[in-house]
C-alpha positions as CSV (number, residue, x, y, z in Angstrom):
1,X,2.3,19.2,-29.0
2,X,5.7,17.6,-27.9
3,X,6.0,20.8,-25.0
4,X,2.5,20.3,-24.0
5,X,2.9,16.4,-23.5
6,X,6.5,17.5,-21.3
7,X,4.6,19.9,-19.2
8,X,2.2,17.1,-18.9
9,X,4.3,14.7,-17.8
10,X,6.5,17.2,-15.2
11,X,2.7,17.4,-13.5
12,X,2.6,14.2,-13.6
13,X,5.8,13.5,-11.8
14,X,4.8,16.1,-9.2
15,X,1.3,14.5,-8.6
16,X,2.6,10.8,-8.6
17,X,5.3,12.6,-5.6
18,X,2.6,13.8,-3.9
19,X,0.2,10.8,-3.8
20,X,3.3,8.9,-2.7
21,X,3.6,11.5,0.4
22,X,-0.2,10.9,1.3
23,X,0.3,7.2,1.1
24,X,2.7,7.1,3.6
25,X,-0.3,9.1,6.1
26,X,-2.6,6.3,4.9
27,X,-2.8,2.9,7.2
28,X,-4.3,-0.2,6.6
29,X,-4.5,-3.5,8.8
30,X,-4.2,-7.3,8.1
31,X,-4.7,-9.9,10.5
32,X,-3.9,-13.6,10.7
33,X,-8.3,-14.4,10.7
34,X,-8.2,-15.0,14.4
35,X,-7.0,-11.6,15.4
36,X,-3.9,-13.1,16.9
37,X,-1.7,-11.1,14.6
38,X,-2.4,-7.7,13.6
39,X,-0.1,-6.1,10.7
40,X,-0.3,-2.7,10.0
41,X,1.5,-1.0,6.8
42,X,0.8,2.2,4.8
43,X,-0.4,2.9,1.4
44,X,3.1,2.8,0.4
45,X,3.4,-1.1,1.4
46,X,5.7,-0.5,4.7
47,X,5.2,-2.4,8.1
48,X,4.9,-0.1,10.5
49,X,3.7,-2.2,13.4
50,X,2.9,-6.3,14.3
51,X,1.0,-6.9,17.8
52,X,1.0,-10.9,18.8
53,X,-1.3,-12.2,21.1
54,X,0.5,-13.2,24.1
55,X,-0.8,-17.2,23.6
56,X,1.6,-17.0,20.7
57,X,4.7,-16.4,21.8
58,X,5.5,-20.1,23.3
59,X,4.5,-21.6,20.1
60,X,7.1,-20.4,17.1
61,X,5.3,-22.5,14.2
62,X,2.0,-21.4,14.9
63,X,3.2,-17.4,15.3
64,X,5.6,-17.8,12.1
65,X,2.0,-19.3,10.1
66,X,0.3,-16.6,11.4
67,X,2.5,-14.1,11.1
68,X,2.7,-14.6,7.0
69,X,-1.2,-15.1,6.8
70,X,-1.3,-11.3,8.4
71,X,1.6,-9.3,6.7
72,X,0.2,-10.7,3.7
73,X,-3.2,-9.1,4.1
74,X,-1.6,-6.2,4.9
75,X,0.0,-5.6,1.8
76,X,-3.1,-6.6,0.0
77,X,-4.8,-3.8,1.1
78,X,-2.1,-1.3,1.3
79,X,-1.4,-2.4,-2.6
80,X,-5.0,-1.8,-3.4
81,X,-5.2,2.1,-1.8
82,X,-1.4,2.3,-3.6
83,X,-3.0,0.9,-6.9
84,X,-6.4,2.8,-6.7
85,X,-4.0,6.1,-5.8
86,X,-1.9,6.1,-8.5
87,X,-4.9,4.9,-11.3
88,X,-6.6,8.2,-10.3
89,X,-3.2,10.2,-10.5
90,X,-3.2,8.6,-14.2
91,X,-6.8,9.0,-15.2
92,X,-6.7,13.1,-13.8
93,X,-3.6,13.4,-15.5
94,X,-3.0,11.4,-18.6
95,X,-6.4,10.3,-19.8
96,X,-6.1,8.2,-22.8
97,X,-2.7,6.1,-21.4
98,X,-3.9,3.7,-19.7
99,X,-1.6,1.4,-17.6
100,X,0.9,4.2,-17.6
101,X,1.3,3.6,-13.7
């Protein structure tokens, strides 16, 4: 049982690598509402590109506000594709330990 569980836990290892690898080919986008400020990240929660609307580059409070509101959505959804990645890694692998990732 004890070897069975290791083995099971090496595939593990080598699955959660691999979803890790195709999260970093996944993109998602937040935006500031107005679509002033775009964020994009990957399912690994990296910023990997910010476009400002040319309006907001004489006013430095308003960008700034902005600017949070949309890297902020941005890692929303890149940490719901990361979470909903790595759940299925868990339920494929490891049923019955939940919570494990």
């Amino acid at each position: 049982m004890f070897g069975d569980l290791m083995g099971k836990m090496k595939e593990a290892k080598a699955e959660v690598e691999r979803v890790k690898q195709r999260l970093d080919t996944i993109t998602v986008q937040g935006d500031s509402g107005n679509g002033k400020v775009k964020v994009v990240a990957t399912g690994n929660k990296k910023i990997v590109d910010v476009k400002i609307a040319d309006d907001l580059l004489t006013n430095k409070e308003e960008l700034e506000d902005y600017l949070v509101i949309a890297i902020n959505n941005a890692l929303k959804s890149a940490e719901n594709v990361h979470d909903s990645e790595m759940q299925s890694v868990a339920k494929g692998i490891l049923p019955g330990m939940p919570g494990l990732f």
